[in-house]
Backbone bond lengths (Angstrom), bond angles and torsions (degrees), N, CA, C in turn:
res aa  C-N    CA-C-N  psi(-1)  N-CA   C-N-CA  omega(-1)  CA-C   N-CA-C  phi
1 X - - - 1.447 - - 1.515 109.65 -
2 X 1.153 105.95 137.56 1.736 101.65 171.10 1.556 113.34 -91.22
3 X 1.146 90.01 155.33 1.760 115.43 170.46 1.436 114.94 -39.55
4 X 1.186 143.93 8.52 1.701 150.33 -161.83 1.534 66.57 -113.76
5 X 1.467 88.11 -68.08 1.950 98.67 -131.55 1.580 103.87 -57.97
6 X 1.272 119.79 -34.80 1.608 124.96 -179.13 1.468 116.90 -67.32
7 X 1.558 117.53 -30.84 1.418 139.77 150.87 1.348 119.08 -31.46
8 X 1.439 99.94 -57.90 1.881 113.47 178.23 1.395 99.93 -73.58
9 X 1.290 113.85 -66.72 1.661 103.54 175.64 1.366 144.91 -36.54
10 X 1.683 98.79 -13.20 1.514 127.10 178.59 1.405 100.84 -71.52
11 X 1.690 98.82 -58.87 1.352 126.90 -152.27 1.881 99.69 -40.60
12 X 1.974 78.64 -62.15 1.332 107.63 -164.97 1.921 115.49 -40.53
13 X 1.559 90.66 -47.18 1.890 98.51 178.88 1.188 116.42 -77.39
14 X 1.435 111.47 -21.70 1.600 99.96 160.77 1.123 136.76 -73.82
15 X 1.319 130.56 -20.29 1.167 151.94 173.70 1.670 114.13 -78.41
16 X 1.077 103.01 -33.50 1.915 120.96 172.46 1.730 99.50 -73.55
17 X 1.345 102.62 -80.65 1.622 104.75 155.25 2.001 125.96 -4.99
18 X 1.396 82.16 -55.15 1.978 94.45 -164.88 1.789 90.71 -81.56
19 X 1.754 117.57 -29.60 1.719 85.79 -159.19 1.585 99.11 -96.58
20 X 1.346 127.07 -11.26 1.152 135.28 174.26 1.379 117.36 -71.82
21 X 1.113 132.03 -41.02 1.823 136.52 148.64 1.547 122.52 -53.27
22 X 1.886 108.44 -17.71 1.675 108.88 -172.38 2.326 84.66 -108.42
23 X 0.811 97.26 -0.01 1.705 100.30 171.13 1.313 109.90 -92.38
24 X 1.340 125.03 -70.28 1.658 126.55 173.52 1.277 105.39 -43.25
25 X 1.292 151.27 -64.52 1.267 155.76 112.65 1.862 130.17 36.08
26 X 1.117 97.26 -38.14 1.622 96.74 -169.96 1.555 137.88 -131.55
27 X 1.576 90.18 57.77 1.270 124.60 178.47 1.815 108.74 -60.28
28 X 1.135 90.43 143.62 1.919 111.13 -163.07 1.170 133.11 102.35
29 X 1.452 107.24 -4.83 1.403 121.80 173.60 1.494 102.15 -43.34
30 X 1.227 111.16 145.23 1.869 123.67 156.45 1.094 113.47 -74.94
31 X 1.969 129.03 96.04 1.260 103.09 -171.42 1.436 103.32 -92.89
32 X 0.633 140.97 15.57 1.874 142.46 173.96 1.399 114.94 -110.80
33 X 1.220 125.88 -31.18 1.310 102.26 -176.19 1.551 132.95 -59.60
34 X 1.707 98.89 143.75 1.229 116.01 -149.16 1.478 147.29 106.99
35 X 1.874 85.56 -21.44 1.511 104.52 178.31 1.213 117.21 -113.05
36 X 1.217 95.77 14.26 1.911 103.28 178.54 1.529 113.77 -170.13
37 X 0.997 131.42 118.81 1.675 122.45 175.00 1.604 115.43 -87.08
38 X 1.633 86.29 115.82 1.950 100.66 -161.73 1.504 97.85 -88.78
39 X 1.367 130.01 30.06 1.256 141.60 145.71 1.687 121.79 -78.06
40 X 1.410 114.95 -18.37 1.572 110.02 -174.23 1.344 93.30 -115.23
41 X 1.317 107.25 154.01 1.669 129.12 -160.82 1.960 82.04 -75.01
42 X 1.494 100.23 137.27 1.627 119.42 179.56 1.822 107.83 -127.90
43 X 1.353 120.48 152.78 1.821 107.98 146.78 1.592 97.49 -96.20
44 X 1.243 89.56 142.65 1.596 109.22 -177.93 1.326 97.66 -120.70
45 X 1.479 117.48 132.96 1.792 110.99 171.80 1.615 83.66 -132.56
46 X 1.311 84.89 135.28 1.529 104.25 -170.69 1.807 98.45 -111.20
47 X 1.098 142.94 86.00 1.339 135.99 176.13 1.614 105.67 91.60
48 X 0.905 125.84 7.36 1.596 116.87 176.22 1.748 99.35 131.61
49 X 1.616 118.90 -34.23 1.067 105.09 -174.68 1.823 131.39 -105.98
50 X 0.981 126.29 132.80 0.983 123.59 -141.00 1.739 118.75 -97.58
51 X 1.137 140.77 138.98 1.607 119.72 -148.33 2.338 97.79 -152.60
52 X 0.915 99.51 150.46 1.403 99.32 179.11 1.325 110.07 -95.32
53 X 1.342 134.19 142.86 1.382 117.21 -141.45 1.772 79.62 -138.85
54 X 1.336 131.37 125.32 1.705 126.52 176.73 1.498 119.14 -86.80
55 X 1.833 104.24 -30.82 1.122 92.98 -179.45 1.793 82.46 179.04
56 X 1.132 102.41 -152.29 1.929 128.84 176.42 1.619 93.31 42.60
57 X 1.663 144.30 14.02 0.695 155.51 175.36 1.987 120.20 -21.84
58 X 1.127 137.56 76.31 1.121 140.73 -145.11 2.082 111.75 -122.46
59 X 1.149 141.81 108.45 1.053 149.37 136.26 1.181 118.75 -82.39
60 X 1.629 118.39 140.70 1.567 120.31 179.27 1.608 93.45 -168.29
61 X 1.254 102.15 165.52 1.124 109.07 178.34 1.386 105.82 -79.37
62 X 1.689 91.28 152.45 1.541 109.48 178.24 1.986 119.56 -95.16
63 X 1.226 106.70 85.07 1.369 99.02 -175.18 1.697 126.97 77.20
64 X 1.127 115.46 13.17 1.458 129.72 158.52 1.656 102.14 76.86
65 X 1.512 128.42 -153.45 1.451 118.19 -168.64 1.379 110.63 -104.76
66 X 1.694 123.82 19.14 1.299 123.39 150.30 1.603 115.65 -77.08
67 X 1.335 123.68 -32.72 1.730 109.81 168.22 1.065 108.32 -112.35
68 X 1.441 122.33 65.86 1.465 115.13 158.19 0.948 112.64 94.48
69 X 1.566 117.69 161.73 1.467 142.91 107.87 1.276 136.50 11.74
70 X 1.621 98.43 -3.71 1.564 91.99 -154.63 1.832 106.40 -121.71
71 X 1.488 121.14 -179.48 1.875 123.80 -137.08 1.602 72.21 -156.92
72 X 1.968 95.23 140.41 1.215 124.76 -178.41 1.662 82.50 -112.90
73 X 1.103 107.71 126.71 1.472 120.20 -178.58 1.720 99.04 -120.36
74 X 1.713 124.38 139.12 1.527 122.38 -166.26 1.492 94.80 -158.12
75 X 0.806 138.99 122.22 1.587 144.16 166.00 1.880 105.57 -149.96
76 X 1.512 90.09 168.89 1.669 114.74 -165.11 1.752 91.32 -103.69
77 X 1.630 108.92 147.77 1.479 101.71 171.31 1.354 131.23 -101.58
78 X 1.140 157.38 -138.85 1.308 148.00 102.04 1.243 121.81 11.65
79 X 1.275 133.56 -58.32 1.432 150.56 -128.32 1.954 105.18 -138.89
80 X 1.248 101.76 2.83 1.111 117.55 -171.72 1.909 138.66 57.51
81 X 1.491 82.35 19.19 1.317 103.28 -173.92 1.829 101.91 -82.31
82 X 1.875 111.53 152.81 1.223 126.56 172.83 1.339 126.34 -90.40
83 X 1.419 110.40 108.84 1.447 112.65 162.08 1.324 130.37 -102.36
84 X 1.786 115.30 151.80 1.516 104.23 -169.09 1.693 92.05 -147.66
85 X 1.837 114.19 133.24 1.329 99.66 173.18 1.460 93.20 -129.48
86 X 1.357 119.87 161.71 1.371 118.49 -176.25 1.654 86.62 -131.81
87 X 1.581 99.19 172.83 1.179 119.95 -179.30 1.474 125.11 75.40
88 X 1.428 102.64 12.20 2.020 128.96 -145.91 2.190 77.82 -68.58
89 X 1.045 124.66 109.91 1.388 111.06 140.52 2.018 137.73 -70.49
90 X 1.059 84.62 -19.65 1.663 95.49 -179.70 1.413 105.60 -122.03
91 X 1.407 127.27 135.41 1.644 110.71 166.16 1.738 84.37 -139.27
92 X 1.422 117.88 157.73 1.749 132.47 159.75 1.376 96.32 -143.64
93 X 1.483 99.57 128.75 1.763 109.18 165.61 1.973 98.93 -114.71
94 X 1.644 83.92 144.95 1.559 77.57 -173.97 2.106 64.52 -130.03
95 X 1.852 98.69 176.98 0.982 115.63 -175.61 1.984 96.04 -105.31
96 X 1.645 99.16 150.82 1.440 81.55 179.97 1.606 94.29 -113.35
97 X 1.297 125.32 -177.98 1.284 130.38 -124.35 1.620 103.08 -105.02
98 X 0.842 160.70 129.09 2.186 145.80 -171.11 1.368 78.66 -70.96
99 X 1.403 146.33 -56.60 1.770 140.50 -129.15 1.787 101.22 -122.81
100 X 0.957 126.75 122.11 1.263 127.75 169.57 2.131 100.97 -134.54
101 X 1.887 88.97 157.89 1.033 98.33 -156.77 1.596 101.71 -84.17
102 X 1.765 127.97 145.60 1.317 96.60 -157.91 1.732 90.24 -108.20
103 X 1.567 106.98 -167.44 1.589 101.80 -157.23 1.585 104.62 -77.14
104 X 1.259 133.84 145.84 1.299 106.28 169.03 1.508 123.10 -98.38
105 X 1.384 106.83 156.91 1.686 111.56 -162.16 1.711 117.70 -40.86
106 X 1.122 129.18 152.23 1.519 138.48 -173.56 1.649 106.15 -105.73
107 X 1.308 102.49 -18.56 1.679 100.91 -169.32 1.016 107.70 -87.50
108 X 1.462 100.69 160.98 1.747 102.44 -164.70 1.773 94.42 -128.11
109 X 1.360 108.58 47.76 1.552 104.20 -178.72 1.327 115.71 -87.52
110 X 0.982 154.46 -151.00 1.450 143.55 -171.38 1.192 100.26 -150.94
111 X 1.331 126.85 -33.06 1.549 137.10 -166.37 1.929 107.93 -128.82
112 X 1.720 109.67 139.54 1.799 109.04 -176.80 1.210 97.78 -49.73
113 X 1.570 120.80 -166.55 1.544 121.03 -171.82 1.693 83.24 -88.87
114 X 1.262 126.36 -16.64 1.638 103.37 175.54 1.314 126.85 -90.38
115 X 1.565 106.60 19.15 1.311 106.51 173.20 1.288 132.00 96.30
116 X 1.381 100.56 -5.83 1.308 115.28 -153.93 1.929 92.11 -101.89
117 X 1.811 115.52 155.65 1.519 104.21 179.74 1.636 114.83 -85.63
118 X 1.543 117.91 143.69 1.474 97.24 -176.02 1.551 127.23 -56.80
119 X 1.335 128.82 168.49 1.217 134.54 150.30 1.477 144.34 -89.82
120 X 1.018 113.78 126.07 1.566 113.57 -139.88 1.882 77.58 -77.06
121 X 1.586 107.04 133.46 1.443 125.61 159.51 1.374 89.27 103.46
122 X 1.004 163.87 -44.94 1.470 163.36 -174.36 1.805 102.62 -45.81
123 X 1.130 123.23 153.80 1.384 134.07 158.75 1.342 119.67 -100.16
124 X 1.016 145.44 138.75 1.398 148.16 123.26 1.154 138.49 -95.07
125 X 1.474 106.79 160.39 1.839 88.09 -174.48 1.681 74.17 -149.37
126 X 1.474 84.98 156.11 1.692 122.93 -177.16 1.113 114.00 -106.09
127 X 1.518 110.52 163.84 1.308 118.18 -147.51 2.084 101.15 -84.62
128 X 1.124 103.51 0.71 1.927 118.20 179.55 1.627 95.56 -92.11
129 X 1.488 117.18 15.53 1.466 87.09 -157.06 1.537 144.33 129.12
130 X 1.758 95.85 -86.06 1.530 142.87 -163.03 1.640 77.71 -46.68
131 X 1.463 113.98 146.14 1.368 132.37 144.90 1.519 145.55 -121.24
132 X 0.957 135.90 142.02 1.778 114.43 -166.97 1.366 102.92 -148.39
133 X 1.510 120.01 173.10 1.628 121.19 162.62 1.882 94.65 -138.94
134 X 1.565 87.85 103.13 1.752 86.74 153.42 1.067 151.54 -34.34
135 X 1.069 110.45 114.65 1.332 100.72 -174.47 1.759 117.33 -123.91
136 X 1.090 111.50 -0.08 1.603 124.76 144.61 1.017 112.48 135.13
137 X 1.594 125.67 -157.98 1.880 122.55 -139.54 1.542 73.87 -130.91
138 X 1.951 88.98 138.71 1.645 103.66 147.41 1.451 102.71 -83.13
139 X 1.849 108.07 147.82 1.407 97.31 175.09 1.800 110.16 -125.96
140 X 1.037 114.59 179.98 1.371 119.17 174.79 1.229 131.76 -69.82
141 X 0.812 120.86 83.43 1.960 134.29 177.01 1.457 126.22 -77.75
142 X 1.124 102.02 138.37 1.950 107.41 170.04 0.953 123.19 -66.38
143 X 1.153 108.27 -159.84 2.223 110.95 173.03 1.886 93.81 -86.08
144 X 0.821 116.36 -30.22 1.458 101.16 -171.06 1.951 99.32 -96.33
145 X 0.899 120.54 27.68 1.894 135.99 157.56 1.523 95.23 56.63
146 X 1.191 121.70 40.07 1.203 135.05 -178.80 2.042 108.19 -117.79
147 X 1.344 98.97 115.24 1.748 112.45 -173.97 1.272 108.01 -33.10
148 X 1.446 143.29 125.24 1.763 129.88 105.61 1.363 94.50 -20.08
149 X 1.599 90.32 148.07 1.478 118.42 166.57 1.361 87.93 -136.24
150 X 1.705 100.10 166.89 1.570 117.51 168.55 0.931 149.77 -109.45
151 X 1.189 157.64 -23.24 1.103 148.75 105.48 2.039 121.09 -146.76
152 X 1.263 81.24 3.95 2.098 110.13 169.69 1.823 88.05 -105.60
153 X 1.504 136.60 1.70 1.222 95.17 179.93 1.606 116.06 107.85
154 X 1.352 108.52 -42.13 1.863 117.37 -178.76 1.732 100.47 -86.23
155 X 1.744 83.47 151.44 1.264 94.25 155.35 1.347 136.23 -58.02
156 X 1.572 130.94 150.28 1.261 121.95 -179.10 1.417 99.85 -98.95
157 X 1.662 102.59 118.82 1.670 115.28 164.48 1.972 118.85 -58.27
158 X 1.108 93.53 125.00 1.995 81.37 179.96 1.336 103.03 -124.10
159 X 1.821 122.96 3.57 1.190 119.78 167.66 1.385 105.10 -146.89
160 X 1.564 116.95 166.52 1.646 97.56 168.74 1.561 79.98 -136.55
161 X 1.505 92.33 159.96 2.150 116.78 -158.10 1.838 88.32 -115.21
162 X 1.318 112.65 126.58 1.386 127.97 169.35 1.963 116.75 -129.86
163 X 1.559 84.40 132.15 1.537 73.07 173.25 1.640 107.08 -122.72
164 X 1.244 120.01 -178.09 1.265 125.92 -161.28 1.577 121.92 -78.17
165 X 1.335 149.62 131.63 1.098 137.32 -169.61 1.707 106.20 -111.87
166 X 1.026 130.86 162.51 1.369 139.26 161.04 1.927 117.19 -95.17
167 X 1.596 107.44 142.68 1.501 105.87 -159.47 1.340 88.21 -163.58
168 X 1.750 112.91 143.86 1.647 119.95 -168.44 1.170 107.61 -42.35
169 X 1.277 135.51 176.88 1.491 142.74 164.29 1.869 110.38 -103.99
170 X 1.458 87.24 128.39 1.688 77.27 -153.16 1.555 102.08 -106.19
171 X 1.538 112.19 32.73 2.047 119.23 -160.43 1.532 70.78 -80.15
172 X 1.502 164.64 -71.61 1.318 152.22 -153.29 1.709 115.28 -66.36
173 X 1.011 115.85 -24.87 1.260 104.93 -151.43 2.098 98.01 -131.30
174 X 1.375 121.35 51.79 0.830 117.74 -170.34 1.873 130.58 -34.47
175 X 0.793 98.69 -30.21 1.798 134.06 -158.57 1.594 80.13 -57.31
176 X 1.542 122.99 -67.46 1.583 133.64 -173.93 1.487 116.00 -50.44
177 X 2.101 109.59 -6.53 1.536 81.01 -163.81 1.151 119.00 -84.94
């Protein structure tokens, strides 16, 4: 071989040499950005366990390819507090939802707490929470499936029918619940 060519070959391993020592090396990288905006509330399970994430949402490598395999995982909670785990081998961010479905009511009253009968399409929500939109009364029937009435004339309600409504998701923003 001549002296050029062993020159380049120098060149060449030094340069292989230099980016493979600045790789093991350069832990903190952002390895996600771009593929997720760590501004919107996520579940993050970092190794099996699973955590509500509010925002500042951060994966990076942990210490470059001398320790591993492994992801510096850092996010803000609920409450705006900072978390940071290193050594994370597994991380999944899923997005969590703006609309969740809310509980529907447990009571079996027939009338609001003021007494008054519900209105079919209206929502209410109770003091647990629970939310619903009426949607109207089973009533009391004979053998021939024909209503009792009461003594104004109406049917007598013996159940009231609710279906489920949608309402922000409040795992970020406790203050709303």
């Amino acid at each position: 071989m001549s002296n050029t060519t062993e020159t380049i070959w120098g060149w060449v391993i030094v340069i292989i040499v230099v980016l493979v020592i600045g790789a093991a090396f350069q832990g903190g990288k952002d390895m996600l950005s771009g593929f997720f905006d760590g501004s919107k509330p996520q579940l993050v399970d970092v190794d099996g366990q699973t955590f509500v994430a509010c925002g500042g949402v951060s994966v990076s490598a942990d210490g470059g390819l001398l320790a591993g395999d492994t992801f510096q995982v850092q996010y803000k909670d609920n409450e705006g507090l900072s978390h940071t785990y290193r050594g994370v081998r597994k991380v999944r961010m899923d997005d969590i939802p703006k609309m969740v479905t809310a509980s529907l009511p447990t009571s079996k009253a027939l009338k609001t707490s003021d007494s008054k009968p519900y209105e079919v399409g209206s929502v209410y929500t109770w003091p647990d929470g629970a939310k619903g939109k009426f949607t109207g009364y089973d009533v009391l029937t004979g053998d021939d499936k024909k209503p009792y009435l009461d003594s104004d004339g109406k049917p007598i309600p013996i159940s009231a029918n609710w279906e489920p409504v949608q309402e922000p998701n409040t795992a970020c923003n406790p203050t709303k619940r």
